[in-house]
LOPASE-503095 format. One line per field, with one value per residue (C-alpha): chain; residue in one letter; x, z, y. Coordinates in steps of 0.5 Angstrom, whole numbers. Last residue first. Example, Ala and Ser with C-alpha at 12.3 -4.5 7.8 and 13.67 -1.06 7.14 Angstrom:
BEGIN
unit: c(A_A)
code: c(s_a)
x: c(27_25)
z: c(14_16)
y: c(-2_-9)
***
This chain:
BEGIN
unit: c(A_A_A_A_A_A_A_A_A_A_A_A_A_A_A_A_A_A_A_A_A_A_A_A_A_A_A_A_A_A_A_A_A_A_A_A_A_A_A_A_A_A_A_A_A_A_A_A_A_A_A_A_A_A_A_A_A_A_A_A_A_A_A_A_A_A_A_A_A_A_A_A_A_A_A_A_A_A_A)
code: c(x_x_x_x_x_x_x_x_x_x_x_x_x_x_x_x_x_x_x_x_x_x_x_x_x_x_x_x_x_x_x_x_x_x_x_x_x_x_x_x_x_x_x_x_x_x_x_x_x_x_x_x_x_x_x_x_x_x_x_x_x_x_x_x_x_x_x_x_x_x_x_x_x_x_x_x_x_x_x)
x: c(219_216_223_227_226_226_233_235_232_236_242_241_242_237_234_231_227_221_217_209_204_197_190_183_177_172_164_160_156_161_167_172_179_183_191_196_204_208_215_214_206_204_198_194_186_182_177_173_167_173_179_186_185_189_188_193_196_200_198_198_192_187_189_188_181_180_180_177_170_171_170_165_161_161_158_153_153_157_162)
z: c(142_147_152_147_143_149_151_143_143_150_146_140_144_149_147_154_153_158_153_154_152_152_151_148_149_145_144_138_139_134_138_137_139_140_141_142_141_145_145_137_136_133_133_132_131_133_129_135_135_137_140_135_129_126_123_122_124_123_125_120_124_119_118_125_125_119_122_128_124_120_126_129_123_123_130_128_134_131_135)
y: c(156_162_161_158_165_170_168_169_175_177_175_180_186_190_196_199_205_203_200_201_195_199_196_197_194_196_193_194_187_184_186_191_190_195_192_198_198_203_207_211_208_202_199_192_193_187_184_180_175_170_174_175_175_181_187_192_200_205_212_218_222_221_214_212_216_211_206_207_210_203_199_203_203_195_195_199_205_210_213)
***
């Protein structure tokens, strides 16, 4: 990776775009532009911090699809 902040960023995304890997940008973290990927079973967050730094973290499902009742629990309890 390169060692420009800005350079590692765009190296990043292009590497997701090479591999045909869906992704956006979000503003999560201050001083960091975070990369939001979704990937069959798994959604990952790369942040990439002003001073070139990446964290990277993987949030797995365990194959459950739950119905629409269990969106509505989920609902009233982050509402």
């Amino acid at each position: 990776m390169a060692s420009d902040p800005s350079s590692k960023l765009f190296e990043l995304l292009r590497e997701l775009a090479a591999a045909h890997i869906w992704f956006s940008l979000a503003n999560t973290r201050e001083g960091a532009v975070t990369i939001l990927v979704v990937v069959p079973g798994e959604r990952w967050e790369i942040d990439v911090f002003e001073d070139g730094e990446v964290d990277f973290e993987v949030f797995q499902s365990d194959g459950t699809i739950y119905d629409e009742a269990a969106l509505r629990e989920r609902l009233a309890r982050y509402s």
